[in-house]
C-alpha positions in Angstrom: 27.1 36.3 0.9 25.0 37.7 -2.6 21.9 37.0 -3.2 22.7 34.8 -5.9 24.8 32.7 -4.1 22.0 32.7 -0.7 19.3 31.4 -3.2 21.3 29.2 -5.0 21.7 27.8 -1.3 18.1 27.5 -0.5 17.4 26.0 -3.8 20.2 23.3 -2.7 18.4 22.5 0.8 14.9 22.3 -0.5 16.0 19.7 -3.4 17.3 18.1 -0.8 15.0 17.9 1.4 12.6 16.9 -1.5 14.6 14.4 -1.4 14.2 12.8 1.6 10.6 13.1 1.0 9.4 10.8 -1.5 10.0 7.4 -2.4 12.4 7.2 -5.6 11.0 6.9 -8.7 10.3 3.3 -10.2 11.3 1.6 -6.8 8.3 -0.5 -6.9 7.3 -0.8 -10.4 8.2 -4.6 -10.4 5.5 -5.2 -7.6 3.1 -3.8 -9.3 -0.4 -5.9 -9.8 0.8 -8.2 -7.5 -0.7 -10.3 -4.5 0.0 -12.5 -2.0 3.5 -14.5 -2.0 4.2 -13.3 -5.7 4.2 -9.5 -4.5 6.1 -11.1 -0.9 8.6 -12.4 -3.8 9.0 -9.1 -5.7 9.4 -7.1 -2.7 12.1 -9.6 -1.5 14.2 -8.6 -4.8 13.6 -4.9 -4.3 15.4 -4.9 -0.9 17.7 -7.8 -1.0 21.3 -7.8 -1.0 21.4 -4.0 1.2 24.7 -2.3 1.6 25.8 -4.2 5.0 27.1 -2.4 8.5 29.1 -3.3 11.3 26.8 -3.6 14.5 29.3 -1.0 16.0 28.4 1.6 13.2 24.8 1.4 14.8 26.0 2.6 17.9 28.5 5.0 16.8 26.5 6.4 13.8 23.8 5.1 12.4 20.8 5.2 15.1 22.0 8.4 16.4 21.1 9.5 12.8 18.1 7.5 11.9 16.3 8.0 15.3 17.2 11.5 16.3 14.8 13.5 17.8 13.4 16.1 15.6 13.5 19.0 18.3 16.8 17.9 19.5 19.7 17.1 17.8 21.8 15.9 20.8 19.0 13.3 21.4 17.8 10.2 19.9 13.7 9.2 20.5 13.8 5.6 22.5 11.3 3.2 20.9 9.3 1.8 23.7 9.2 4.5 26.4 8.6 7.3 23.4 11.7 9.1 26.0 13.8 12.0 24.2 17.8 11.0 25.6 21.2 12.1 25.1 23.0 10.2 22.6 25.9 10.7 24.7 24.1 8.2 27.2 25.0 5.0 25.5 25.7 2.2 27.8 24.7 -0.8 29.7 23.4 1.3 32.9 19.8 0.9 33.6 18.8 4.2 32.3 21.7 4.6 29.6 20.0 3.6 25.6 21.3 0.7 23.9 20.4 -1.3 20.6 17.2 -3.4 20.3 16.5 -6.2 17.7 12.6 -5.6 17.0 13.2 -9.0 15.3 14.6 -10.9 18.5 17.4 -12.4 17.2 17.3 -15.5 19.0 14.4 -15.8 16.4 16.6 -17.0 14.0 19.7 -16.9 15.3 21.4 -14.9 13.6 23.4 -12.9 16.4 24.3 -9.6 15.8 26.1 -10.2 12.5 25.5 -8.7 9.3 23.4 -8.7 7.6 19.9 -9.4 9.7 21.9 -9.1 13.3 22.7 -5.5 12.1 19.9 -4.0 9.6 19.0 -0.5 10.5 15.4 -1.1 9.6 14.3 -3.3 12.4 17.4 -1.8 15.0 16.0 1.0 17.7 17.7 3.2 20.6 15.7 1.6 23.7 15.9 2.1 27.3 18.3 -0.6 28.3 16.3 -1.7 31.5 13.0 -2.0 28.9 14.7 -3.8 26.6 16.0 -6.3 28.7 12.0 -6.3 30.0 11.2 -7.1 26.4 13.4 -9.8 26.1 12.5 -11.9 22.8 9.4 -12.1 23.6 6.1 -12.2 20.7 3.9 -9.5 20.1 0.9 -9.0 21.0 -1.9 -7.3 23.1 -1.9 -8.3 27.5 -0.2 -8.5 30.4 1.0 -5.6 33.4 2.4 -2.6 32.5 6.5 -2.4 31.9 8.2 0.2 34.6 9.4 3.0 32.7 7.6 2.5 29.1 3.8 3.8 29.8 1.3 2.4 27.9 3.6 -1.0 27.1 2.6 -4.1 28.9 4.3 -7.5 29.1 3.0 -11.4 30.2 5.4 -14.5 30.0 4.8 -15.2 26.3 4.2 -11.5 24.6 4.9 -8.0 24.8 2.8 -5.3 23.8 4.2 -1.9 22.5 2.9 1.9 23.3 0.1 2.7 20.8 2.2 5.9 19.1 4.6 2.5 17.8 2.5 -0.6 17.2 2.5 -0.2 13.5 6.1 0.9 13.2 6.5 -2.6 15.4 4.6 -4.6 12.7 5.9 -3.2 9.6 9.6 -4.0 11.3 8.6 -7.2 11.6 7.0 -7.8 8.3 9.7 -5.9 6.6 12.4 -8.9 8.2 9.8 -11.6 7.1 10.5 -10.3 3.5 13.8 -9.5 3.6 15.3 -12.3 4.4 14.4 -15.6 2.6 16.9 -17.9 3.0 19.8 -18.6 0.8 23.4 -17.6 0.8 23.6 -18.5 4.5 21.0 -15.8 5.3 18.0 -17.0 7.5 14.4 -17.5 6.2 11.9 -15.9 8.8 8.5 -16.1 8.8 5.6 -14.4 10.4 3.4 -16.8 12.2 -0.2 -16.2 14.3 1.6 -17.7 17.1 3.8 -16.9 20.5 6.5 -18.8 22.1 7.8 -18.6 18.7 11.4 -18.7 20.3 14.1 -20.3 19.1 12.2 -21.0 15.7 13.1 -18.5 12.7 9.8 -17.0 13.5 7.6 -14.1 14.8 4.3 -13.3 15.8 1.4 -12.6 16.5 0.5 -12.4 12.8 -2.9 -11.4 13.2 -2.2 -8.3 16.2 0.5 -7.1 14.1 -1.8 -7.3 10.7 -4.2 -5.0 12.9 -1.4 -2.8 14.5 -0.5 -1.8 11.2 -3.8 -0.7 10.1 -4.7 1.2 13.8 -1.3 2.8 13.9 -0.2 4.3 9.9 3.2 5.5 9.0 3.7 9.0 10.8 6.8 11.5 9.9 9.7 10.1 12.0 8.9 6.7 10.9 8.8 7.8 6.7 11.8 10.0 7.5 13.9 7.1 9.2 13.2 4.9 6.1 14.2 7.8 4.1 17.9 8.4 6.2 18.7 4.4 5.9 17.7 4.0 1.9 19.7 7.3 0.8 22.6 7.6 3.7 22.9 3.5 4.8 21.7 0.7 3.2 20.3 1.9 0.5 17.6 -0.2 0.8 13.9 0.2 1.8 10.6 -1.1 4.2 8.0 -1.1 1.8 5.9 -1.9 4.3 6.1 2.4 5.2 5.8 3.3 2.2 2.4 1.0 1.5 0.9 -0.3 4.6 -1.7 -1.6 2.4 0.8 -4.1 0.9 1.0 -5.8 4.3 -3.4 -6.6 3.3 -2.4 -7.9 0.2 0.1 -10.2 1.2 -0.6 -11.6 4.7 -4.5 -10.8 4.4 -7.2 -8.1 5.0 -7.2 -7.2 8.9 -11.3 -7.4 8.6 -10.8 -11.0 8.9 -9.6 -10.1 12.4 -12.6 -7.4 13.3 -13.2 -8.9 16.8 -9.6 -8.0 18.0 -10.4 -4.1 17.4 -9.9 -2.6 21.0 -12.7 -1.8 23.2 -13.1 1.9 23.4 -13.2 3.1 27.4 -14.1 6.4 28.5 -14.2 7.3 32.3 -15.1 9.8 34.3 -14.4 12.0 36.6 -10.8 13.0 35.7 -9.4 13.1 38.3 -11.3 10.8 40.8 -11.3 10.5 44.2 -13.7 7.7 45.6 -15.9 6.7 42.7 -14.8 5.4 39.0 -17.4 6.1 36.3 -16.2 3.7 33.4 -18.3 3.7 29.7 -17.1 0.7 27.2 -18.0 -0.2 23.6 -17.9 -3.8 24.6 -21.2 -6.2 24.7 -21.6 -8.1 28.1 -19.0 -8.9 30.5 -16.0 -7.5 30.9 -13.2 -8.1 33.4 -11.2 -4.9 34.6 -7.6 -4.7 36.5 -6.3 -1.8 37.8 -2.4 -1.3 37.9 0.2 1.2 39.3 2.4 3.0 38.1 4.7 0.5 38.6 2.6 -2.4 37.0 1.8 -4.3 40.2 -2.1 -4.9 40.3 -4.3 -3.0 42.8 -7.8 -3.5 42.2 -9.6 -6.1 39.8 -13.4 -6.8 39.1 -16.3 -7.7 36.7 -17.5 -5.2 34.3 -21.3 -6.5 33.7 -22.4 -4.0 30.9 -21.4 -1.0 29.1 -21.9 1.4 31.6 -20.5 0.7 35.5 -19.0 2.0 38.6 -15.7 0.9 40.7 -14.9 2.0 43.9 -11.5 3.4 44.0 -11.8 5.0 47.3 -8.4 2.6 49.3 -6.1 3.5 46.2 -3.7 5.8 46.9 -3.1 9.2 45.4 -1.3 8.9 41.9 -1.4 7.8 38.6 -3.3 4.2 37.7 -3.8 2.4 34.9 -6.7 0.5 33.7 -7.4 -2.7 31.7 -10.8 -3.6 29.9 -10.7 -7.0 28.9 -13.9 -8.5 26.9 -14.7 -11.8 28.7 -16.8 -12.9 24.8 -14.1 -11.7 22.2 -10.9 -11.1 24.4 -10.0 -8.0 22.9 -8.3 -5.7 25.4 -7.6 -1.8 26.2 -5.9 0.0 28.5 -6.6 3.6 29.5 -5.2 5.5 32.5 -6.5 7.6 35.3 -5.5 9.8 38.0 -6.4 9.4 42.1 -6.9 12.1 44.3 -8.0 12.5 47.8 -10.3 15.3 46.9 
């Protein structure tokens, strides 16, 4: 190959990776200096009428592209356990990867027909067993840890995500909320500061999600995923990636919600062996649980002040995790820790 031709090639692949970088030109100039249900209504005419798929193209095509793993191109990235899997591993089997609706479609009911049942932008590779853990239930912040997806936890009216994908949670769920308004048979979904939302065309918890969009901002493989379905798919976008802030302006400024900003825990010693040293942010009482690895509770208490001790001596060796939850504002954190004998 010349010279002329090999940088003629490289020039190729960095316009097109330039590409894939940025959002297109103008896309947004119609929302511009707009708030509230006006920008909601702008944004709804940006992204409306996408180019449609077959839910068998997201299993045969489309999430193997959108979610591949960046180190591994024989592997897609599964939402809620953060696990790097085959794509070849598609199936039904409790470890194989299958196809979530972020947007539980019974929340609507709208099946898995084109063109909500199908959208790429609020479709993810999941474990299958964690998925069927998930259910269609709500989101929001409590319950025991989920077997197989650390640092997601589940209680019989929400489920709560992995911090590395709360915001890329919310912005799914406020991207459906615009998207979809109603009319030519399409259904009209709403966000709502709710649970047990199920079987209305609804989601929630508005005000966790406001807050996991702010905690949680739009990293690479997120921007990059939007950039795959606009240009190769749908050839539509989630605003809500490209400005977070627009989710402020329209369902309101997550400073409203300041008391629901986790509790920051620090303990000590890592590992432990008989004693738990445990630091919090909170003010006043706090109750603690302690889980396995497994989610079945071990250990629960009062925390009386910022600074206190738990006796972890009876646990056995292994990997714990524990739950701060303030008894004045009920905002939650979870933190793990390891056991040893030593």
């Amino acid at each position: 190959m010349s010279k002329y031709i090999s940088t003629l090639l490289l020039i190729s692949i960095i316009s097109i990776s330039n590409l894939f970088a940025q959002i297109p030109a103008n896309y947004y100039d119609n929302a511009q200096g707009l708030t509230g249900e006006e920008l909601k209504q702008a944004l709804h005419n940006i992204i409306d009428d996408h180019e449609e798929f077959s839910y068998n193209d997201l299993r045969d095509f489309i999430l193997r592209n959108t979610d591949e793993d960046p180190a591994n191109s024989n592997n897609v990235i599964l939402l809620y356990t953060g696990r790097s899997q085959a794509k070849s591993t598609f199936g039904g089997g409790a470890n194989d990867w299958n196809r979530e609706h972020v947007w539980a479609k019974s929340h609507g009911d709208f099946g898995n027909n084109p063109p909500a049942g199908t959208d790429a932008h609020h479709i993810r590779p999941t474990d299958a067993s964690v998925n069927s853990s998930r259910g269609n239930l709500d989101f929001d912040m409590g319950g025991s840890p989920v077997n197989e997806a650390p640092g997601c936890f589940k209680d019989g009216d929400s489920f709560e995500p992995r911090d590395a994908v709360k915001g890329d949670v919310a912005r799914m769920i406020f991207y459906m909320s615009t998207r979809y308004e109603g009319g030519g048979g399409e259904p009209d979904l709403e966000v709502v500061d709710e649970v047990n939302t199920s079987p209305n065309p609804e989601h929630g918890k508005l005000s966790q999600l406001i807050l996991w969009n702010t905690q949680d901002p739009p990293d690479d493989f997120e921007k990059n995923r939007n950039d795959v379905i606009y240009y190769q798919y749908q050839n539509n976008r989630n605003p809500f990636i490209d400005h977070p802030e627009y989710v402020d302006e329209i369902w309101g400024d997550p400073s409203s919600i300041v008391e629901s900003t986790p509790v920051e825990i620090n303990i000590f010693p890592v590992p432990a062996s008989h004693k738990l040293n445990i630091t919090t942010s909170a003010k006043g009482e706090s109750l603690y649980t302690v889980y396995s690895i497994h989610g079945v509770t071990v250990q629960d208490g009062l925390l009386e002040n910022s600074h206190n001790m738990i006796n972890i001596q009876d646990l056995n060796e292994g990997i714990y995790f524990i739950r701060i939850t303030n008894v004045s504002t009920s905002t939650i954190s979870t933190t793990t820790f390891i056991k040893t004998t030593n």
